[in-house]
C-alpha positions as CSV (number, residue, x, y, z in Angstrom):
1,X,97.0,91.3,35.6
2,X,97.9,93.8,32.7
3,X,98.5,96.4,35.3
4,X,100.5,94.2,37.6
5,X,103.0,93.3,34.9
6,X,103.6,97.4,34.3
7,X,104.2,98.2,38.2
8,X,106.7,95.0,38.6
9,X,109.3,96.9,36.2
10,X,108.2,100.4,37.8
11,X,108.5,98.7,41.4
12,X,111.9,96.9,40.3
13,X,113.7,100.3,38.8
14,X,112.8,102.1,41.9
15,X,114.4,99.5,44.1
16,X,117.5,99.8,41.8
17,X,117.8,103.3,41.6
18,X,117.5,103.6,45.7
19,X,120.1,101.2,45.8
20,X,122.6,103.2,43.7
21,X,121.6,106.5,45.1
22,X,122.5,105.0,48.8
23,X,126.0,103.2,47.3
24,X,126.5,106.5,46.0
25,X,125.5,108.5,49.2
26,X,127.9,106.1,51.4
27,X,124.5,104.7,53.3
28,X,124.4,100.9,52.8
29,X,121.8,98.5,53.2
30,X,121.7,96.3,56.3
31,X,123.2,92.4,55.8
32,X,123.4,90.1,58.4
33,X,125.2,91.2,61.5
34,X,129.2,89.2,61.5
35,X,130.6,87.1,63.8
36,X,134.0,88.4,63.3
37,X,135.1,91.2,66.3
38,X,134.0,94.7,65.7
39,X,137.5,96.4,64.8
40,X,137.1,100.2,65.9
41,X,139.3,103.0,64.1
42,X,140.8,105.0,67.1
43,X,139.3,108.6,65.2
44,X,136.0,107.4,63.4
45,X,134.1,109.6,61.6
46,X,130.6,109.5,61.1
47,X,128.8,110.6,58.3
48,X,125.5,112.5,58.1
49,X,122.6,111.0,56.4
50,X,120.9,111.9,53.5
51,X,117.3,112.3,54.1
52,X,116.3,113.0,50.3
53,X,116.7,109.4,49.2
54,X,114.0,107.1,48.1
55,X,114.9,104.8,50.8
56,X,114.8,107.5,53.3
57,X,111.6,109.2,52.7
58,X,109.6,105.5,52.5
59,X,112.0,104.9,55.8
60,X,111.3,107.9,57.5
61,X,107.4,108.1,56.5
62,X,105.9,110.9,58.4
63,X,107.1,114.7,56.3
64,X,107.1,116.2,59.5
65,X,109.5,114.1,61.0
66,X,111.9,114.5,57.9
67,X,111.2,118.0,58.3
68,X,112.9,117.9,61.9
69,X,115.4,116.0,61.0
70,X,116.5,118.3,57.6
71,X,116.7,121.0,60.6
72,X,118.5,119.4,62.8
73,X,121.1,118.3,60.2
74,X,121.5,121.8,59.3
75,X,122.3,122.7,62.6
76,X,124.6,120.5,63.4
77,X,126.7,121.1,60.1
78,X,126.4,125.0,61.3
79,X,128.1,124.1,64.5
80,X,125.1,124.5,66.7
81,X,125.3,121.0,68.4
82,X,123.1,121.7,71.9
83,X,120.4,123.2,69.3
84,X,120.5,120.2,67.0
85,X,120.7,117.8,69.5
86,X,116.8,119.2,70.7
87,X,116.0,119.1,67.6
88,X,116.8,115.3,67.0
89,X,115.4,114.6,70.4
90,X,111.8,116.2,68.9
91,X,112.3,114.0,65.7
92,X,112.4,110.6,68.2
93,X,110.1,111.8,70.5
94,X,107.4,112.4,67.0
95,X,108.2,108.9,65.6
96,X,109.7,106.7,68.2
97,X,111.3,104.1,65.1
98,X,114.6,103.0,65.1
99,X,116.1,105.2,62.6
100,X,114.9,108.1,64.1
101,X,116.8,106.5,67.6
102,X,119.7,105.8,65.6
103,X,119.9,109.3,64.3
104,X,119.7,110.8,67.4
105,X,122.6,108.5,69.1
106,X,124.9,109.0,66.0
107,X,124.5,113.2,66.3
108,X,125.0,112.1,70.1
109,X,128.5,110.1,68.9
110,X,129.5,113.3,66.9
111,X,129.3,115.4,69.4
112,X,131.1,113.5,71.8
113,X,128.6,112.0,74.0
114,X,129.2,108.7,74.0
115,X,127.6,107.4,77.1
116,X,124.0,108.4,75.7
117,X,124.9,107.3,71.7
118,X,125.6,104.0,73.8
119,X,122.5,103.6,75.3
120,X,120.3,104.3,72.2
121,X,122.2,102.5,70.0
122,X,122.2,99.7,72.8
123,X,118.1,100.1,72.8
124,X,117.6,99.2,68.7
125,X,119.7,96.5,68.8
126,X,118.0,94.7,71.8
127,X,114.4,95.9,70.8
128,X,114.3,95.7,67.3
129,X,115.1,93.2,64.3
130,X,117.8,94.2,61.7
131,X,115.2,94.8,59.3
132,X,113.6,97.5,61.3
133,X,116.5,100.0,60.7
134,X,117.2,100.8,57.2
135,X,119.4,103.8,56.5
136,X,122.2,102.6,57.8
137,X,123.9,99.0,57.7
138,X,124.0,96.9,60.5
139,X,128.2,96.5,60.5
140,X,128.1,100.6,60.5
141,X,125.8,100.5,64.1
142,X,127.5,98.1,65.9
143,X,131.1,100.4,64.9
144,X,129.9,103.1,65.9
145,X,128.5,101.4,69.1
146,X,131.7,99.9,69.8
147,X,133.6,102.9,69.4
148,X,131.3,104.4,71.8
149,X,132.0,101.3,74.3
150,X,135.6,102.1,74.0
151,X,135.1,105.5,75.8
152,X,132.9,104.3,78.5
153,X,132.4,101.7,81.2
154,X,130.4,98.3,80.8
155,X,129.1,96.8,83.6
156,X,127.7,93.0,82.9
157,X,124.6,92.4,85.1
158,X,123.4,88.7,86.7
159,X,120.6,88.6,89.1
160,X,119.4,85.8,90.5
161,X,115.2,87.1,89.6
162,X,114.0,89.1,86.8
163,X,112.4,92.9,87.1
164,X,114.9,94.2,88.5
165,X,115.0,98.2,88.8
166,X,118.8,99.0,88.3
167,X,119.5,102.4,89.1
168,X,123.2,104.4,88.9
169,X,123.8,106.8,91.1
170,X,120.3,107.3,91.3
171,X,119.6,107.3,88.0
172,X,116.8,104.3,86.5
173,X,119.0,103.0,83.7
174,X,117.2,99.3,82.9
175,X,115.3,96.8,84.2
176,X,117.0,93.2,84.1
177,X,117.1,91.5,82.4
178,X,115.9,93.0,79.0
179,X,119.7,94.5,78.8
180,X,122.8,92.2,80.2
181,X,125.2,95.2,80.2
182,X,124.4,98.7,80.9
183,X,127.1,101.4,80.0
184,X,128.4,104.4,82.8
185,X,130.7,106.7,83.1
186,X,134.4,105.7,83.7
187,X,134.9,106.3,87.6
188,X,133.1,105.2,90.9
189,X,129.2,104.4,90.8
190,X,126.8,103.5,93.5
191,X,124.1,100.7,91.5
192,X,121.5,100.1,93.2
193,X,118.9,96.8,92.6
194,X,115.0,97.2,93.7
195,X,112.6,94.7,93.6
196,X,109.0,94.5,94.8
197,X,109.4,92.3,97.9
198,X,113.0,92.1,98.1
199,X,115.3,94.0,99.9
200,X,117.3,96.4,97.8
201,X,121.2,95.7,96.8
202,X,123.5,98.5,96.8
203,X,127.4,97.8,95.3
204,X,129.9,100.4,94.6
205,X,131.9,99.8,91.0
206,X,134.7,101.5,90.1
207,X,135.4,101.1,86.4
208,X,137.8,102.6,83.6
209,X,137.7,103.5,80.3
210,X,136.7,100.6,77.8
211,X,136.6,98.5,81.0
212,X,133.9,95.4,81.5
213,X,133.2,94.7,84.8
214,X,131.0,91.7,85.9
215,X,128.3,92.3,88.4
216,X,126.5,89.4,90.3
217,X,123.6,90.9,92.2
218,X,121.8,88.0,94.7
219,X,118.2,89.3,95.3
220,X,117.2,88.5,99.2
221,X,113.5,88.3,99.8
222,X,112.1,90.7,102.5
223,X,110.9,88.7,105.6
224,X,109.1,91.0,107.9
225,X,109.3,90.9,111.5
226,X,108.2,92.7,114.5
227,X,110.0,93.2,117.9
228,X,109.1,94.5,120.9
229,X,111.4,95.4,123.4
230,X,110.6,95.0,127.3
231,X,111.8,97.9,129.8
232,X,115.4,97.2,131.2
233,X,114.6,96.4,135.2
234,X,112.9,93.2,135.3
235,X,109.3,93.1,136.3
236,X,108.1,90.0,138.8
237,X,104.3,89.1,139.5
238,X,103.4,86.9,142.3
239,X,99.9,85.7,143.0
240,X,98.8,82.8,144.8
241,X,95.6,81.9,145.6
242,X,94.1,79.2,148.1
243,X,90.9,77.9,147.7
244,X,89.2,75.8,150.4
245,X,86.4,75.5,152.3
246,X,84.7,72.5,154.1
247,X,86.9,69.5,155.6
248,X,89.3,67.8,153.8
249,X,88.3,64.6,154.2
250,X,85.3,64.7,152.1
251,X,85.7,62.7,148.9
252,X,86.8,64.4,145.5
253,X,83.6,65.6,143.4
254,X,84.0,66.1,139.5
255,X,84.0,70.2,140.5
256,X,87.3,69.7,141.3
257,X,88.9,70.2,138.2
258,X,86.9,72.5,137.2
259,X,88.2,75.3,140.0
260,X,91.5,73.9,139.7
261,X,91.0,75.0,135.6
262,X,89.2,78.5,136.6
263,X,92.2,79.4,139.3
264,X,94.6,78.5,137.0
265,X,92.5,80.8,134.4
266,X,92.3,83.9,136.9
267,X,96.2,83.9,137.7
268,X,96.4,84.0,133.8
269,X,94.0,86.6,132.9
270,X,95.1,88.7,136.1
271,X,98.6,88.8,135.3
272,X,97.8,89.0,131.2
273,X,95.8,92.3,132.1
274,X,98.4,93.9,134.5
275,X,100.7,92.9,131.7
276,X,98.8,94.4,128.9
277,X,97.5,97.7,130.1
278,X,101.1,98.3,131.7
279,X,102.6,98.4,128.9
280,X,100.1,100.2,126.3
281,X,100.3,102.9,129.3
282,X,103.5,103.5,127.3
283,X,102.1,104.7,124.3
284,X,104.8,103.4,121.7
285,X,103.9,102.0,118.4
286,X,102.6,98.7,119.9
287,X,99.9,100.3,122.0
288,X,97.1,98.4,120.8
289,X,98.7,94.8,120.8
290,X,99.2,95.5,124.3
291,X,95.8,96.2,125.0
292,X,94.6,93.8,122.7
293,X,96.5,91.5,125.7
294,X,95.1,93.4,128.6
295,X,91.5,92.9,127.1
296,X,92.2,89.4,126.9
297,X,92.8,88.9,130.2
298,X,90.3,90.5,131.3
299,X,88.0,88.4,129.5
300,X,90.0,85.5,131.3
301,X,89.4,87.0,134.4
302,X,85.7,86.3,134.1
303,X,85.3,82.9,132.8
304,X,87.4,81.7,135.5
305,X,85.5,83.4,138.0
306,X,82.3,82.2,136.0
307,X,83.8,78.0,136.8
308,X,85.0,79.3,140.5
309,X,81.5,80.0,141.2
310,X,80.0,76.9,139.6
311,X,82.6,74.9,141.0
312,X,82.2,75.8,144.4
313,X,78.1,75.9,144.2
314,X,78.4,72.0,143.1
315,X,81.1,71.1,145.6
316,X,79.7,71.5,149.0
317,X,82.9,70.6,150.8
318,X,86.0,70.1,148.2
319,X,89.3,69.6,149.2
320,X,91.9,72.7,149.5
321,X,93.9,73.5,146.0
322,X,96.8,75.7,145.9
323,X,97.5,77.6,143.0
324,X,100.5,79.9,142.6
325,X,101.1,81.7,139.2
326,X,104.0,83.7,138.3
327,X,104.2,86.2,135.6
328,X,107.9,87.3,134.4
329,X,109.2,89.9,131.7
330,X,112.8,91.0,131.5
331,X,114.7,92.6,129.1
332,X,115.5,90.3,126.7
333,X,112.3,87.4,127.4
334,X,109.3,86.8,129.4
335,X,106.9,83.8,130.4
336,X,104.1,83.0,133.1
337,X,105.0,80.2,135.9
338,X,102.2,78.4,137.2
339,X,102.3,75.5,139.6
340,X,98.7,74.1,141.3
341,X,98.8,71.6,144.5
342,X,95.5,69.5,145.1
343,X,95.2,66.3,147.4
């Protein structure tokens, strides 16, 4: 207990001093973010951060990350922007925190690259809480974000189904809906929407300057379906077959039916072969389905002959059916005609 009531003043100075040292530094603490519009200076300027603050080095936690950062500073202020730009990239890239994002987009807003600065300072306000970000007050972010908006294009996204893959100009920006509004270049874009399972959505926006553009995007699901096309001249099968044998006036037997079912059957299977193995003679992609049909009829072919022979073995004098089956595939349909005449 003795040693907790020494570190409570030690802990309390400390917090005091970093406060003062930050006032002093012009880097504020983060408040509550305002209702009130964001009012944007046409010619903002943006000033550096110190990274030698108590706030900063308990912030910014890993040495090596300072480190970067301490070189990219000194770049920058020695004019060498692509340079210190890599080098802020390697800071974020080593510890992927907030500040370290928000570094990186501010030396992006200072060297006139707002469309990135946008999107990273667009990225720790949607994924992170205001207490995450430290070195620099919230009312200061959403400025410089704003001033950054001013200079580019927002495009407001609604889709109708979440995951969404938005793409500009071939770019992968977002997926939707984790951000509502996406930022672009002022001029034409080609957005794209993907989706597993839907088909994609492609809309051309043209947008200016400081412009917001509302985009609905309606998702269709992707129904698959498979045509085949028949050859242009029309193709006509004709079989008949008459069955008889013995007199006719012998009373029906019960094979009757039975060879009336089989003929019926071997017009089927006969014109379902030629049919079939007509067509996979082609050898387009639906080959197989067509032989898939020819080896069905085939298998028709011989149980219908199977009941024509039991039918006429166990009817020694049956009555004379006429069966008349006609296949026919056109252009744009097809069908088998049958008709069958008994007494």
């Amino acid at each position: 207990m003795k040693h907790l009531l020494l570190a409570s003043p030690l802990l309390l100075a400390v917090s005091v001093s970093s406060s003062v040292s930050l006032a002093e530094e012009g880097v504020g603490v983060s408040a509550p973010a305002s209702t009130e519009p964001t009012e944007v200076p046409e010619n903002l300027k943006i000033p550096y951060t110190v990274y030698t603050t108590d706030r900063a080095i308990m912030t910014l936690f890993h040495a090596s990350t300072r480190k970067l950062l301490l070189e990219a500073q000194a770049l920058e202020k020695a004019g060498k922007v692509a340079a210190a730009l890599e080098k802020y990239q390697d800071a974020y890239a080593h510890n992927s925190l907030p500040d370290t994002q928000l570094e990186l987009g501010l030396a992006q807003a200072r060297a006139g690259l707002f469309l990135p600065c946008a999107r990273n300072i667009q990225d720790v306000i949607a994924f992170w809480a205001l207490r995450d970000y430290k070195l620099h007050p919230v009312e200061e972010v959403r400025t410089v974000l704003a001033y950054c908006a001013k200079r580019v294009g927002t495009i407001a996204l609604r889709i109708n189904i979440a995951g969404v893959r938005i793409t500009v100009d071939g770019e992968l920006v977002m997926d939707w809906p984790y951000h509502d509004e996406i930022y672009v270049e002022p001029g034409s874009h080609e957005i794209k929407a993907n989706a597993s399972g839907y088909w994609m959505n492609e809309t051309h926006v043209d947008i200016k300057a400081g412009e917001r553009k509302e985009l609905r995007i309606a998702m269709q699901q992707r129904i698959h379906a498979q045509y085949v096309q028949f050859p242009t001249p029309p193709l006509h099968f004709n079989i008949n077959a008459n069955l008889s044998s013995g007199a006719k006036g012998d009373p029906p037997t019960w094979p009757k039916g039975l060879m009336v079912v089989s003929g019926v059957g071997m017009g089927l299977g006969v014109g379902a072969a030629g049919i079939g193995f007509g067509l996979a003679s082609k050898g387009d992609a639906s080959a197989n389905t067509w032989y898939a049909v020819g080896a069905v009829g085939c298998g028709l072919v011989g149980l219908s002959l199977t009941g024509l022979i039991i039918g006429m073995a166990n009817r020694p004098e049956p009555p004379p059916p006429n069966v008349i089956i006609t296949p026919q595939i056109a252009k744009d349909g097809g069908g088998v005609q049958f008709t069958a005449t008994t007494p």
